[in-house]
C-alpha positions as CSV (number, residue, x, y, z in Angstrom):
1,X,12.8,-1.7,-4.6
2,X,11.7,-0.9,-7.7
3,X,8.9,1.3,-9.5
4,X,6.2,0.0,-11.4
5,X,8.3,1.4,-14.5
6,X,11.0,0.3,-13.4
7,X,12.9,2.5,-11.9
8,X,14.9,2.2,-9.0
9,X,14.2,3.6,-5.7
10,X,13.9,3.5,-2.2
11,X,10.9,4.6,0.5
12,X,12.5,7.4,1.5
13,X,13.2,8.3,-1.8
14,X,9.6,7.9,-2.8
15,X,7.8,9.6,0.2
16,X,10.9,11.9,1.6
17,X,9.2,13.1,4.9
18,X,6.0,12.2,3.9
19,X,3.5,9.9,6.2
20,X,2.8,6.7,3.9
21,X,-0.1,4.2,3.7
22,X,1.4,1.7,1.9
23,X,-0.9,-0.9,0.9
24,X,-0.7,-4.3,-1.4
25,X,-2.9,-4.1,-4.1
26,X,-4.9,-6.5,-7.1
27,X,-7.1,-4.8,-10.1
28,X,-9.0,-8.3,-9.7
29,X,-9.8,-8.1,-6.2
30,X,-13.5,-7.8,-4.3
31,X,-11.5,-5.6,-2.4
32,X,-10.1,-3.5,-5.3
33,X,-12.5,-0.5,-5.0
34,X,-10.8,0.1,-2.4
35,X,-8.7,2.7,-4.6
36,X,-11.2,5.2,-4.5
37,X,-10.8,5.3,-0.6
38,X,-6.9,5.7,-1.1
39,X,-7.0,8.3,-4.4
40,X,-9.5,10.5,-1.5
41,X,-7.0,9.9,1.0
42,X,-4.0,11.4,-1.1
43,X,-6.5,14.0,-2.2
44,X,-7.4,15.4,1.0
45,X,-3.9,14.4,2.8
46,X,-1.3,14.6,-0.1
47,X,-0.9,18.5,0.5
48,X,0.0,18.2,4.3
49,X,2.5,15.9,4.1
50,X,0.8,12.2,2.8
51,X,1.6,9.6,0.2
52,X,0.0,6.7,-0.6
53,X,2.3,4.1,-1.8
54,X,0.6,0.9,-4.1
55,X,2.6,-2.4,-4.1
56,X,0.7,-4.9,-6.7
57,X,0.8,-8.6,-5.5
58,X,-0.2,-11.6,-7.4
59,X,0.1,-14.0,-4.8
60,X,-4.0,-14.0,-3.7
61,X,-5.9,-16.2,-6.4
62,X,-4.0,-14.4,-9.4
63,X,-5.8,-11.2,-8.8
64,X,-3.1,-9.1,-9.8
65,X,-2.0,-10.8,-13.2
66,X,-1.4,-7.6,-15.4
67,X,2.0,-6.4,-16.7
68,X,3.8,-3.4,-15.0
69,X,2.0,-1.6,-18.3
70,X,-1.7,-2.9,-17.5
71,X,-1.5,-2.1,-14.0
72,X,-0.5,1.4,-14.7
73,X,-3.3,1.7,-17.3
74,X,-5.8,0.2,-15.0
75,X,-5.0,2.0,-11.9
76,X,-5.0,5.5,-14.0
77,X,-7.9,5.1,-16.2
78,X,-10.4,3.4,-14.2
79,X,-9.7,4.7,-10.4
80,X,-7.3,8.0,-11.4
81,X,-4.2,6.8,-9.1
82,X,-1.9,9.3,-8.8
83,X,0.4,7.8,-6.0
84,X,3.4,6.3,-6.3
85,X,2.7,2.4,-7.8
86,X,5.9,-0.2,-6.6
87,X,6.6,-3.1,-8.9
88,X,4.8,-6.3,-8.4
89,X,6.1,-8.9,-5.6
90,X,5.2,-11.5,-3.3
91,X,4.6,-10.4,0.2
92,X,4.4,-13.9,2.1
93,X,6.9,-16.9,1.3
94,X,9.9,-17.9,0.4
95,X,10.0,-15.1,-2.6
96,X,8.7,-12.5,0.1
97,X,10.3,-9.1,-1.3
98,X,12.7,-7.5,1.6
99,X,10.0,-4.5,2.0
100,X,7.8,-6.8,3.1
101,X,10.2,-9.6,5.5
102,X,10.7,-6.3,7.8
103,X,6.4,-5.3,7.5
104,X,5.0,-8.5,8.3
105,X,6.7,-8.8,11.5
106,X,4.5,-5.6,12.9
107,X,1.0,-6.8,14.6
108,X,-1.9,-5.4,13.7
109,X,-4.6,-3.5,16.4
110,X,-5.2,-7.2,17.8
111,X,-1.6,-8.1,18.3
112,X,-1.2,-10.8,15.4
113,X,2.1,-10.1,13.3
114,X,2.7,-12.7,10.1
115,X,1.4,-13.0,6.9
116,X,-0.1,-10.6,4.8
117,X,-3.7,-12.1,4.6
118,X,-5.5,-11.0,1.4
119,X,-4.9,-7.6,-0.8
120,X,-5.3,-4.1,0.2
121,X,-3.9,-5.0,3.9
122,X,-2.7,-1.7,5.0
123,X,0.5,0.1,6.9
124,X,0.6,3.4,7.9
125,X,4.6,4.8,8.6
126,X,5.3,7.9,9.6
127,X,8.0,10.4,8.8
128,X,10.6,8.8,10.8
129,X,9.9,5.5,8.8
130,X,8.5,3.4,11.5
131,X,5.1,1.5,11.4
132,X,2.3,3.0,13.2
133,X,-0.4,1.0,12.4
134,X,-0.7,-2.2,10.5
135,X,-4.6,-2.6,9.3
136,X,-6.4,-5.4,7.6
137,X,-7.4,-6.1,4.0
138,X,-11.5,-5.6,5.1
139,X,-10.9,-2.3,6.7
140,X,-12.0,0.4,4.5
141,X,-9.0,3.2,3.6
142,X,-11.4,5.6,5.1
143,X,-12.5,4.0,8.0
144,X,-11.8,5.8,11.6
145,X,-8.6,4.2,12.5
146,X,-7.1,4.4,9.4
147,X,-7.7,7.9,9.9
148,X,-6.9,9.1,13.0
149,X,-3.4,7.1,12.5
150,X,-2.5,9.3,9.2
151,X,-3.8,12.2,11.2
152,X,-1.5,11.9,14.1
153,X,1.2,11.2,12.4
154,X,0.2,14.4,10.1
């Protein structure tokens, strides 16, 4: 994988022992103030042990069309991201980045693996790298399940 600068790197290079909620997000999205949810999560989380991870997708509608340099500028200036932002890639496909062939074969809370089905779907993996949860694109960063997932994994 790659950074949003560019940079090489790997999950466990990014988060170390850290719990991650990795999600795929779009600055164009209905969905995207949904980054003030995750910016509080790595607020109130970050110091025990919690990273949020941002993987920009252009794949729904074009609602991710920026350069690696708008995203940045977006996600810092209007939301204050401080978490760790991935390059852009596909997440469904043909073209579906490696990261995402091994995610999309977890099910979510209703048993249904596949697809990634709209922006801001959600994963939460814990220290040992596995999935605990897999969460979809309408559920709120902050709602209950989201959560109580980070928090047991905490």
């Amino acid at each position: 994988m790659r950074t949003l600068s560019d940079k090489p790197t790997t999950l466990a290079e990014l988060a170390g022992d850290k719990v991650v909620l990795l999600v795929n997000v779009a600055s164009k999205c209905g969905l995207t103030p949904q980054y003030s949810g995750l910016v509080e999560l790595q607020q109130t989380y970050g110091p025990q042990g919690f990273t949020v991870v941002g993987v920009p997708c252009n794949q729904f509608m074009g609602q991710e069309p920026g350069t690696a340099e708008e995203i940045a500028e977006f996600c810092s200036t209007t939301y204050g991201v401080d978490f760790p932002l991935l390059e852009k890639v596909e997440v469904n496909g043909e073209g579906r980045s490696p990261l995402y062939q091994e995610l999309t074969q977890v099910a979510d809370g209703a048993g249904e693996a596949g697809d990634i089905q709209w922006n801001f779907e959600k994963f939460v993996i814990g220290r040992d790298g596995a999935v605990i949860a897999r969460v979809r694109p309408r559920t709120d960063p902050k709602d209950a399940s989201v959560i109580a997932a980070i928090e047991g994994a905490l």
